[in-house]
C-alpha positions in Angstrom: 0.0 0.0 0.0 1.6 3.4 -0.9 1.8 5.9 1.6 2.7 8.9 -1.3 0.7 12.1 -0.9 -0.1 10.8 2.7 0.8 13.3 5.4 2.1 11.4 8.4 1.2 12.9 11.9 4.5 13.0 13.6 4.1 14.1 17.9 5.7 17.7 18.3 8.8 17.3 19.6 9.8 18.9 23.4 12.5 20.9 23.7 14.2 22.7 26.4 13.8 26.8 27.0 16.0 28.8 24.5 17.7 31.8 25.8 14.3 33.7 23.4 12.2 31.8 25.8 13.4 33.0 28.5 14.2 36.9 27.5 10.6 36.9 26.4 9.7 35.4 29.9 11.3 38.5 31.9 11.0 41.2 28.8 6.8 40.3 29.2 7.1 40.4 33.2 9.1 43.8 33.0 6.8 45.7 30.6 3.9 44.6 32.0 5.0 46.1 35.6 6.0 49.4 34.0 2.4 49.0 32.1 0.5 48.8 35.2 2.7 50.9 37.4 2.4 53.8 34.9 -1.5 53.4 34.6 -2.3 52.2 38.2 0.1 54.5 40.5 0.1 58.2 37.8 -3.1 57.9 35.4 -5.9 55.8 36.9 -7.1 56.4 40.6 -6.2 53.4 41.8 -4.3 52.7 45.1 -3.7 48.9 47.0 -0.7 46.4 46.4 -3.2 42.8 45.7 -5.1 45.2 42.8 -1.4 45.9 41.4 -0.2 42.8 41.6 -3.8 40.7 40.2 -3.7 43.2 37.4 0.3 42.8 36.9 -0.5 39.2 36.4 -2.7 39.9 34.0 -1.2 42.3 32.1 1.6 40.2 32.1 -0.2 37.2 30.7 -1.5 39.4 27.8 2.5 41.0 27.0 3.2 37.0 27.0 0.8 36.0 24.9 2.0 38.4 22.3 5.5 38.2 22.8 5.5 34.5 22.3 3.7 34.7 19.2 5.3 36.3 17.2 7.8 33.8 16.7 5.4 30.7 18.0 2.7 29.0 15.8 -0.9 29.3 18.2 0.2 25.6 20.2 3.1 26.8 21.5 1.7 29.8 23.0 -1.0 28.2 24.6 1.2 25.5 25.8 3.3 29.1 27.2 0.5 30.9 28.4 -1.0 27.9 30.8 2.1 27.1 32.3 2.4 30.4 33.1 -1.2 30.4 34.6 -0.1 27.2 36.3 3.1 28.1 37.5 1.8 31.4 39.2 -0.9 29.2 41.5 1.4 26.4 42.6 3.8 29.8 43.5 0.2 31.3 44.9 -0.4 28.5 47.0 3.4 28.1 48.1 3.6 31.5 49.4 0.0 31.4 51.3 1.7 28.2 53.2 5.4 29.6 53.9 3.7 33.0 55.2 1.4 31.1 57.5 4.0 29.3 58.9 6.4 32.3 59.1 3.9 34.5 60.9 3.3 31.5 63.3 6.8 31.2 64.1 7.8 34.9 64.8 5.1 35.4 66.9 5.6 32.6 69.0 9.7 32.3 68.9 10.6 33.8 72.2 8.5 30.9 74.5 10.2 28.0 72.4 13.9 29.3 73.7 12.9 28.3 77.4 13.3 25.0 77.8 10.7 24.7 80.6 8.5 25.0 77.7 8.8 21.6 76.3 9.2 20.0 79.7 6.6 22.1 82.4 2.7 22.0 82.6 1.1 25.5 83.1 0.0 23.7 86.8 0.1 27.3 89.1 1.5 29.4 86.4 -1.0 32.8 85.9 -1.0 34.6 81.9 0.7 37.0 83.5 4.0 34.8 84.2 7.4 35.0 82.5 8.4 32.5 79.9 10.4 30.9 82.0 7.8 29.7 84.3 5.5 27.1 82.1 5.0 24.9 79.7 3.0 23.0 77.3 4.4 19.4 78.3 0.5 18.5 79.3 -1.1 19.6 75.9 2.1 17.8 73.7 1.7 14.6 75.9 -2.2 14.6 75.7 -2.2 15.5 71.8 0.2 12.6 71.4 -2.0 10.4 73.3 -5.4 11.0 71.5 -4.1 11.3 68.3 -2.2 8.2 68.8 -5.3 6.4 70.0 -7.4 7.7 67.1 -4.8 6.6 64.7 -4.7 2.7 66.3 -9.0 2.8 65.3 -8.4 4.7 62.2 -5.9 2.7 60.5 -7.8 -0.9 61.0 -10.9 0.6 60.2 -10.6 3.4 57.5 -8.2 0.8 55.4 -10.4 -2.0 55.6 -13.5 0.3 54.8 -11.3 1.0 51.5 -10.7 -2.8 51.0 -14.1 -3.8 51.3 -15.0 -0.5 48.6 -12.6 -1.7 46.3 -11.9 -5.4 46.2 -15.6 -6.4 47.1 -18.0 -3.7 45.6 -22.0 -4.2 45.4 -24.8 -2.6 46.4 -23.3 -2.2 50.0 -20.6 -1.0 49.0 -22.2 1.8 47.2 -24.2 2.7 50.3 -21.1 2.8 52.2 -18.8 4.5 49.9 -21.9 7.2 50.1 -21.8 7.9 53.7 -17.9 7.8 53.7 -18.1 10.5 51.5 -20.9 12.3 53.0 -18.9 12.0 56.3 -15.9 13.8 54.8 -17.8 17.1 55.2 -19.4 16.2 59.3 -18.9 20.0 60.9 -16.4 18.9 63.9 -18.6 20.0 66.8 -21.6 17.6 65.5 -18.6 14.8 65.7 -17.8 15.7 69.6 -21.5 16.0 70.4 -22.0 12.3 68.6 -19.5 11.1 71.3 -20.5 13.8 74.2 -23.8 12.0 73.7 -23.6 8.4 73.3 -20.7 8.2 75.6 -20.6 10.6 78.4 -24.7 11.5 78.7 -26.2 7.9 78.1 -23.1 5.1 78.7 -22.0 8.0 82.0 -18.7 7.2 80.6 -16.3 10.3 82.3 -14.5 12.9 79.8 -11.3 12.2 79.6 -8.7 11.6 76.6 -10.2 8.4 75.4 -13.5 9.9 74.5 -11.6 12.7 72.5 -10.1 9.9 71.0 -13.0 8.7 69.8 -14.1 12.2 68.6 -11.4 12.6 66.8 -11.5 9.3 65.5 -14.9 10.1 63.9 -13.4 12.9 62.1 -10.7 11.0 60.9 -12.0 7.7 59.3 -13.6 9.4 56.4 -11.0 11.1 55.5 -8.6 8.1 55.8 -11.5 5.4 54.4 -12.2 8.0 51.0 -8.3 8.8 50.4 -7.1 4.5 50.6 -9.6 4.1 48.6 -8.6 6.6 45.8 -5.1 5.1 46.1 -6.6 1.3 46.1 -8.6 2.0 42.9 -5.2 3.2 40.9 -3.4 0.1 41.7 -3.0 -1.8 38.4 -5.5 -4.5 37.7 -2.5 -6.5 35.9 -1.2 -6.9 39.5 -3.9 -8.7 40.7 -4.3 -10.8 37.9 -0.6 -12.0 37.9 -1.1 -12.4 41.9 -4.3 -14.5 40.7 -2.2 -16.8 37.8 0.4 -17.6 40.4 -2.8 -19.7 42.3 -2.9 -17.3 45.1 -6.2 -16.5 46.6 -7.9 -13.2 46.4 -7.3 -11.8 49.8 -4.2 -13.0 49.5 -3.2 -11.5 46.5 -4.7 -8.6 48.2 -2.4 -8.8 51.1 0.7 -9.5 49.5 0.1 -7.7 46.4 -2.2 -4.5 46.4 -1.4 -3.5 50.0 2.2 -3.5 49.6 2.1 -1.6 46.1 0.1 1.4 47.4 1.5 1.8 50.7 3.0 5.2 49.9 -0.3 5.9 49.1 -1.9 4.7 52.1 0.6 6.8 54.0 -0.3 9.7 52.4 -4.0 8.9 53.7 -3.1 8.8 56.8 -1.6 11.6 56.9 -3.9 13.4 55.9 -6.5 11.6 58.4 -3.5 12.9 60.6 -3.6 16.4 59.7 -7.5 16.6 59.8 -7.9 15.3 63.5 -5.0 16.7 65.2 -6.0 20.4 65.3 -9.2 19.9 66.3 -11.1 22.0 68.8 -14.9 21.4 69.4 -14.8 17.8 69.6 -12.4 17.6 72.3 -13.1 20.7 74.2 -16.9 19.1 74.5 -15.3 15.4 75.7 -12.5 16.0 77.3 -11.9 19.6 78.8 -9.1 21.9 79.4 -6.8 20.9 82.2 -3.4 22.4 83.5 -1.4 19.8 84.8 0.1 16.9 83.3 -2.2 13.5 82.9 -0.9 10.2 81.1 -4.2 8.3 81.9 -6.7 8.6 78.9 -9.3 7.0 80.6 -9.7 9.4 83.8 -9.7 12.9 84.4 -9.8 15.5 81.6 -6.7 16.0 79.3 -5.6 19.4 77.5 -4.4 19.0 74.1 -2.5 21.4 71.8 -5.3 22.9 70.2 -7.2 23.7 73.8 -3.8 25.1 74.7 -3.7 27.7 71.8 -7.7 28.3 71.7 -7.2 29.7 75.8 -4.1 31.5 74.9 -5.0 33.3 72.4 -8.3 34.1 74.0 -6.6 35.0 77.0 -5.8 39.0 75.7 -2.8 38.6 77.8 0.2 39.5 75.6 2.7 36.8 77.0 0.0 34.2 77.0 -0.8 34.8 73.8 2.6 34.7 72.5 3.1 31.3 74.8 -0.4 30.2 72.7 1.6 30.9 69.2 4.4 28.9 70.5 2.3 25.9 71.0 0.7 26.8 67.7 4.7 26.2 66.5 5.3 22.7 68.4 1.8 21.5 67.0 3.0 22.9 63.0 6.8 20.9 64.1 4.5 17.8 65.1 2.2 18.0 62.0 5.6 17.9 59.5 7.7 15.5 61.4 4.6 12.6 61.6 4.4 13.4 57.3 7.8 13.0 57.2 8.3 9.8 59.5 5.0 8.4 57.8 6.6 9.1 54.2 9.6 7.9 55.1 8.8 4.3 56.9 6.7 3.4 53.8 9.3 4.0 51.6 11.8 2.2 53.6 9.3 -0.6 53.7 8.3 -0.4 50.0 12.1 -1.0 48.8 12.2 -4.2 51.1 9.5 -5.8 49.5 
């Protein structure tokens, strides 16, 4: 068969930025700020630094746009133009994180250069105290302990929920994977007054850290159950059906195969499940209480956590109580990234054993 007068399709191949790229990059970002600092700041009565910079952007996405074509077929400027548009939100959302963690930490640096403050409870200390009287040791110790608790419910629980969704399926499943969902958005204080009710009014079980636990565990298993499940569903059929040729069974296969191939995934649930539960407020404020001294026993007595810590604090309108509340508001941040990173970290070590 002759292919003559036939126009093959051949991809368009990628190629690194030219030195044009890139002077047409900053030549478009430089005009368009002399554009818009001409017509905002001398001609237009216009005033505010987010206008100037939002129509900056713009302007600069327009300059771009004509820049690159004039050398670029219509593709290639579109391709230019989006990653542009792209670019600019992950640098959006990058600078919204670092400077909420930056104003946490300079508001709150002084407290964490006392050492009492990792190893004291606020147990007789008034707002009005020096730094170096204090410390946060009870709301570290009784975060650890909820969050730990709600973590040894949510893992069995939440993974298996996402098992049963994905490997099993039916009309159950549907229901389920309906309320999971629907659970995803439960307001935290109808969570702690879920527990606040079934446990402490009708079972007369006392507050305490265990029924926070179970609070927080409420708002965590959705979000753990609906994010394994995500990950489950990506894992490649071929696996399981190579798992299945070899004569093993299916939950086998699922146990030897599908677990261990998503586990980074499954992490990254649980981290999240992580981050979800461990600042909240409501719940454990309605099950538990604020206390200020130090309790290790989850099952008597009402324990402060982190959150409680910073909530009073900050409420406080005491200036060196406040900046002692944005010092816990650091150690909880520190506690948030070193469990991702641990989490990240032990299933990769795992994954490359297997």
């Amino acid at each position: 068969m002759s292919t003559a007068g036939l126009e093959v399709e051949r991809p368009r191949e990628l190629r690194p930025r030219t030195l044009d790229d890139v002077l047409s990059l900053l030549g478009a970002a430089v005009g368009a700020f002399a554009l818009v600092w001409l017509l905002y700041e001398w001609i237009l009565p216009l005033h505010g630094v987010l206008g100037f910079v939002i129509c900056w952007y713009l302007a600069f996405l327009g300059c771009y746009a004509v820049v690159t074509g004039a050398a670029n077929p219509r593709t290639v400027v579109l391709d230019r133009v989006i990653a542009a548009a792209v670019h600019a939100a992950a640098a959006v959302v990058g600078i919204a994180l670092l400077s909420t963690v930056a104003f946490i930490f300079l508001r709150g640096w002084r407290p964490l250069l006392h050492l009492n403050m990792f190893a004291d409870d606020m147990a007789g200390v008034r707002p009005q105290d020096p730094f170096n009287r204090g410390g946060v040791l009870h709301a570290i110790v009784g975060s650890l302990i909820e969050v730990g608790i709600a973590i040894a419910i949510t893992l069995p629980l939440g993974f298996g929920t996402a098992v049963f969704l994905t490997e099993v399926g039916g009309r159950l499943a549907r229901v389920v994977r309906t309320v999971v969902e629907a659970m995803t958005a439960l307001p935290s204080i109808v969570a702690g007054l879920f527990i606040y009710t079934l446990l402490i009014v009708t079972l007369h079980f006392p507050r305490s850290g265990f029924a926070a636990s179970l609070a927080i565990t409420v708002m965590m298993l959705p979000i753990a159950a609906r994010a394994a499940d995500v990950v489950l569903r990506v894992v490649p059929g071929g696996l399981r059906e190579a798992g299945l040729a070899l004569g093993a069974t299916h939950w086998r296969t699922v146990w030897h195969v599908v677990l261990p191939t998503a586990r980074p995934g499954l992490a990254t649930a649980l981290i999240l499940a992580v981050a979800r539960g461990v600042g909240e407020t409501a719940p454990v404020l309605l099950t538990s209480g604020a206390s200020t001294y130090l309790n290790g026993d989850p099952l008597h007595y009402t324990m402060n956590s982190l959150p409680l810590f910073i909530l009073s604090a900050v409420r406080s309108g005491e200036p060196a109580y406040v900046e002692r509340g944005f010092g816990a508001a650091s150690i909880l941040v520190a506690l948030v990234l070193l469990l991702f990173v641990a989490a990240r970290r032990l299933a990769r070590l795992k994954g490359r054993r297997s």
